[in-house]
N, C-alpha and C positions, 0 to 999 in steps of 0.2 A: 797141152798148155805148156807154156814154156818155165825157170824154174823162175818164181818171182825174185827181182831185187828189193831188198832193202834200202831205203832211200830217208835219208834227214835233211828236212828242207826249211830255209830260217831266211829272213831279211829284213832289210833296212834296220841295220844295227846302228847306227848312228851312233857312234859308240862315247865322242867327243862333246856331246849336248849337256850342257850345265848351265840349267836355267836356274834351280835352284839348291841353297846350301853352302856350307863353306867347304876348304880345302882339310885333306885327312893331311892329320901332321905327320904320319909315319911314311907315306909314300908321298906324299906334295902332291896329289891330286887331288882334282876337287869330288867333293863326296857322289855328287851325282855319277859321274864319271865311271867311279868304284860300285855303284848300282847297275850298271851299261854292263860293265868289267863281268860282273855276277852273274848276270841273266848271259855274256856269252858263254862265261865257265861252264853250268847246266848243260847250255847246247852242246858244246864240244865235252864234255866229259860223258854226257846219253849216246855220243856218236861214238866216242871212244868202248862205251861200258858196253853195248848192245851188244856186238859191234855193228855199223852197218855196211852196208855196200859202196852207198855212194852219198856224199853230202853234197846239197847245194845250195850255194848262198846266193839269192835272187835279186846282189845290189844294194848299195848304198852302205858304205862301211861307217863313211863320219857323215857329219852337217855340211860339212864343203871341201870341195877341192883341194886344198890348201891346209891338209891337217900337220896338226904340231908333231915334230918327231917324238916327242913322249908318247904320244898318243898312237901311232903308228908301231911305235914300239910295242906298246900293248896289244894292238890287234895283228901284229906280226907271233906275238909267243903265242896265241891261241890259234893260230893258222900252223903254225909248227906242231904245234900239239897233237894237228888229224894227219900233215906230214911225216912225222916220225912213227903214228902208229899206219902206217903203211894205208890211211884211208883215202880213196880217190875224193880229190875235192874241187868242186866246180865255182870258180868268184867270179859271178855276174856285171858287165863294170853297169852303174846306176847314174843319175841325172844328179845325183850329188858326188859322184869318182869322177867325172871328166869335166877338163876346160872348155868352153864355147869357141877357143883358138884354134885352129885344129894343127896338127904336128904338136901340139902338149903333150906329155904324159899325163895318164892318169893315173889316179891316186891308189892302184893295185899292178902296179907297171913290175914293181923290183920281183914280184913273184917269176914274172914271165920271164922275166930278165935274166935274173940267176937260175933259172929254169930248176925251181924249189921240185922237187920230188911229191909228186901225187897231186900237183898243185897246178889247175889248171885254167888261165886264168880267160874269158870269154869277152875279148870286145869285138866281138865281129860277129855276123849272124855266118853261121854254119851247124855242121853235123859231127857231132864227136863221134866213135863208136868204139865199140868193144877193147878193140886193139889199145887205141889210146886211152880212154878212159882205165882201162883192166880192171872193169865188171863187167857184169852180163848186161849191160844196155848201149842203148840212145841215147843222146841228148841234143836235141837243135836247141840251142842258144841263141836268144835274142836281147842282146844289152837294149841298152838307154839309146833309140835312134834319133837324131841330130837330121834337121832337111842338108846341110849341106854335105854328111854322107852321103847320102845315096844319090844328091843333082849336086849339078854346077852350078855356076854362078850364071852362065847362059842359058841354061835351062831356064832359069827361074826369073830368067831377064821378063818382064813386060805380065806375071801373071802373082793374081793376088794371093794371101796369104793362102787364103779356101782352097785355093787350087792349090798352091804347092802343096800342101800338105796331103790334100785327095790325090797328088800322083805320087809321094812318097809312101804313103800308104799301102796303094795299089804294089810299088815295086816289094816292100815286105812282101804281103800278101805271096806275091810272086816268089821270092823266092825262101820262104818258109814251105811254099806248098811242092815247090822241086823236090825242097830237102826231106820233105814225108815221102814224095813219090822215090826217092835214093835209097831209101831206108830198108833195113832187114826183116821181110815181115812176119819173120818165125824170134825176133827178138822184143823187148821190153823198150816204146819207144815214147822218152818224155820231151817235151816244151818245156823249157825257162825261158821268161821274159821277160822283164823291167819295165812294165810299163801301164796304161791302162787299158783295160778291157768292158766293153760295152754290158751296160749292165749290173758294175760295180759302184758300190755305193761307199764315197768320199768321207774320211774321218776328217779332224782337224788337219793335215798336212795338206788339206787342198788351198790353204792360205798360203801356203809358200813355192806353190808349183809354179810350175813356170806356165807364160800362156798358153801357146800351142802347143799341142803335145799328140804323139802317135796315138789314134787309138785302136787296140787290135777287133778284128771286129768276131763274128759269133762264127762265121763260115771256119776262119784257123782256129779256133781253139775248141771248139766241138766236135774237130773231124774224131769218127771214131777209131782210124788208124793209131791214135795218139794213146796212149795207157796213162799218162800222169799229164796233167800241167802248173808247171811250178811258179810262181809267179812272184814279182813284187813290184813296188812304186807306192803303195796304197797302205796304209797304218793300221785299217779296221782289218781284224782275221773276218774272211767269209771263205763261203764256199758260193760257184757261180753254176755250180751245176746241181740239175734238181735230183733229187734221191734216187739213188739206183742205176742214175745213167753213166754212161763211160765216154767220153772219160773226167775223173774228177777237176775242177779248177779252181784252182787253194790258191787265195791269198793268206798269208801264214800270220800277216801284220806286223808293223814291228816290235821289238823284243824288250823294251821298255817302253812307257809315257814318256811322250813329251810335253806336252801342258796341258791344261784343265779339260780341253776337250775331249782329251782323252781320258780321263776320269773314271769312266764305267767300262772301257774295254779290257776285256783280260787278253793279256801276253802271253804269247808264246811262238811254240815253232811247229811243225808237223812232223808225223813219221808214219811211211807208206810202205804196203810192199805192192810195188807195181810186176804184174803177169801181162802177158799180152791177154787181149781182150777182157782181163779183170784187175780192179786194181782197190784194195782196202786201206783207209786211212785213218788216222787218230788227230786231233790238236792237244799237245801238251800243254798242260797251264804250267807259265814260268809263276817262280814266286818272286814278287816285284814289289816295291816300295809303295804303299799305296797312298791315293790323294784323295783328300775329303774337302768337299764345295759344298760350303753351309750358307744357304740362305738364309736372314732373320730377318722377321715383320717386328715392325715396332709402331704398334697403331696410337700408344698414347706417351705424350709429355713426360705427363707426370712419372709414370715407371719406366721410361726410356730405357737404362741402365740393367734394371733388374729385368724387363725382357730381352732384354739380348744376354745378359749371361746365364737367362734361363735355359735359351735356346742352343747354347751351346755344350759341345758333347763331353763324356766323362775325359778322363786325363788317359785310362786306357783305353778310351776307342782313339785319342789321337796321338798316341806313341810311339815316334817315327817317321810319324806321316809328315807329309808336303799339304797344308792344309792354305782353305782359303776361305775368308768369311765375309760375302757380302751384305751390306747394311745398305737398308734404303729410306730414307729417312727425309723432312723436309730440311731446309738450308739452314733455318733460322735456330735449326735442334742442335745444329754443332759442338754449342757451350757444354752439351750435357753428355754428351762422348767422353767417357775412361776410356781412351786405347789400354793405359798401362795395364787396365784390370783383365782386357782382352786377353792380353800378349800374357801377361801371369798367365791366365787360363791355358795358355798355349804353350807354355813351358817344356811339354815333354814332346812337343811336335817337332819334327826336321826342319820345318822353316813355317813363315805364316805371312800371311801379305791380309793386310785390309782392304775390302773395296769400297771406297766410299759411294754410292750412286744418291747425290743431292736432288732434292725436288725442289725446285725455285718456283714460288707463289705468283701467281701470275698478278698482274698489277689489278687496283680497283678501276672500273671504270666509273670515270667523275657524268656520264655526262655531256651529251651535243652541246649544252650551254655553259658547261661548266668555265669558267676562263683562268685554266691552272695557271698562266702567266700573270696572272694577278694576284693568286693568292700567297699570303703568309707563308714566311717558314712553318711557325706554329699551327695555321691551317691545314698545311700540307702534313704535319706530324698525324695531327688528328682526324687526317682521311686514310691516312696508314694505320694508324691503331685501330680503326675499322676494320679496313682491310684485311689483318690479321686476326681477325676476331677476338682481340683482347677485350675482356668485358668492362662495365664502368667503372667501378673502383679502381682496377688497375690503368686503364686508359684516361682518368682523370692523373693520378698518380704519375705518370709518368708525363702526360700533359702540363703538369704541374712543377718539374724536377726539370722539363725542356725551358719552362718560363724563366726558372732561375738559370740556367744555366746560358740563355739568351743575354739575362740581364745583366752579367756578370760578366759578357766580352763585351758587351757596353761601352761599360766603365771601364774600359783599359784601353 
């Protein structure tokens, strides 16, 4: 058996996403940002600490193409970090690093550029090896594939979307499976990909994917030539391979939440040591800002208020947190809403958003003969205090407060 590498594998770092929170006034970022910031400190400080062999990051550094130089600044000194400790390190480009124009850079272009030391950067599908990399492995990399990479514009003249996409597929396929059959088969050989893989199951970032998109399918990432496949595009960490078999296929997920959906998933990143024909893994849990999605029932009027501050949580369970409290209530209960009492309650949370979800009463029905075109202002009040099932007293009462109040634009 060959000697295993050591391998730290992390993605879709998105590092730029500040959905919520204000800005830290000592660095002028915004606080979420400084959360991103944190959970890649971990990764690269575990790669650094271990040490490992080889890092790879599977894609997707910011939210878009187009990140702020501050921001690049930051995810450039954490890339330096596995460069000056002499760690080989592989940046996958992702569907969020590249423009749709093509001759663009992408947005991990200046690594390749200034040709950073141990920093290698992968937009094309090939085979690293030994040599270049300088560890003991493989690596066929598969960025973020685009149809107008792999066809022309003639190709694709006269045939639908379905199809282009089933013959770009097929050309991966093709030559993903050259670059396994090129490969050294007394060495450690891993797949990174950026993309989606049949069988993978969609967190929240499948609202902002793009439509069509590559999917790899079971034949390349099951071959058993492969020792590791490292993967990204996909938020949820899974694993796609059933226990015990080889080779493993880690989605690692990304390295913070990004909104509510992701709520219950824990963060992190993997570390592996891939051997030919065996390969053992771990998922590290990062420690990440956590978000709490409170539901609250409010079945009566009368205690409105006092059930929903019942139902919300102590001040230590929500200390930090990105919290979110939906209320579901009918329309007409609006008056009896304290937000302010909420947001007190919420005081030691990192940010808090209300959701209001109204239930609008659906109309009375008068009636095939009824002839609402005829009737009264004040008959029509008093088919609505029905409606609402306000009882007698008060539905006279107010019956009575419309009279006058009728009577009095009257007289003017």
């Amino acid at each position: 058996m060959s000697k295993p590498v050591h391998v730290l594998h992390f993605a879709d770092a998105h590092i730029d996403i500040a959905n919520y929170g204000r800005h830290d006034p000592e660095s002028g970022l915004p606080l979420r940002v400084v959360d991103f910031l944190r959970s890649l400190d971990q990764i690269v400080e575990t790669g650094v600490a271990q040490p490992v062999d080889l890092v790879i990051f599977a894609g997707d550094a910011y939210k878009d193409r187009n990140p702020q130089p501050t921001f690049q600044r930051e995810w450039g000194r954490r890339i330096m970090r596995l460069s000056q400790a002499g760690i080989p390190t592989i940046l996958l480009v992702g569907n969020h690093d590249v423009s749709p124009a093509s001759g663009r850079a992408h947005t991990l272009h200046e690594f390749g550029t200034l040709a950073v030391p141990h920093i290698h950067v992968a937009d094309r599908i090939k085979l690293l090896g030994p040599d270049e990399l300088g560890a003991p492995a493989q690596v066929i990399t598969v960025p973020w594939v685009s149809r107008s990479q792999l066809m022309s514009r003639q190709e694709m003249a006269g045939q639908t979307a379905d199809e282009v996409m089933t013959a770009v597929e097929e050309r991966v396929t093709h030559l993903i499976m050259s670059l396994i059959e090129q490969a050294d088969p007394d060495l450690p050989l891993i797949l990174t990909a950026h993309a989606s893989v049949q069988g993978a199951v969609y967190g929240s970032e499948r609202a902002v994917m793009l439509g069509q998109e590559l999917v790899l399918g079971g034949r390349i990432v099951n071959d058993n030539r492969l020792d590791y496949v490292a993967l990204g595009h996909i938020h949820k960490h899974q694993s796609l391979s059933p226990k015990g078999s080889h080779p493993p296929i880690v989605y690692p997920g990304s390295i913070e939440r990004i909104d509510f959906g992701e709520a219950r998933e824990e963060k992190g990143f993997v570390l592996a040591q891939a051997s030919r024909g065996e390969t053992d893994w771990r998922f590290v849990k990062l420690e990440t800002r956590p978000f709490l999605d409170i539901k609250v029932d409010t079945p009566d009027a009368d205690t409105f208020m006092a059930d929903v501050m019942r139902q919300l949580p102590d001040a230590d369970a929500i200390a930090g947190a990105i919290c979110r409290v939906q209320l579901n209530y009918p329309r007409d209960w609006e008056p009896l809403l304290d937000e302010k009492a909420i947001a007190a309650r919420f005081e030691p949370a990192f940010s808090l958003q209300i959701q209001k979800h109204r239930q609008v009463e659906k109309r009375a029905r008068l009636g095939d003969t009824a002839g609402v075109e005829t009737m009264t202002p004040l008959q029509l009040l008093d088919a609505y205090w029905q409606t609402i099932g306000l009882d007698g007293p008060e539905s006279a009462a107010m019956q009575k407060l419309a009279e006058e109040t009728f009577a009095d634009r009257m007289k003017e």
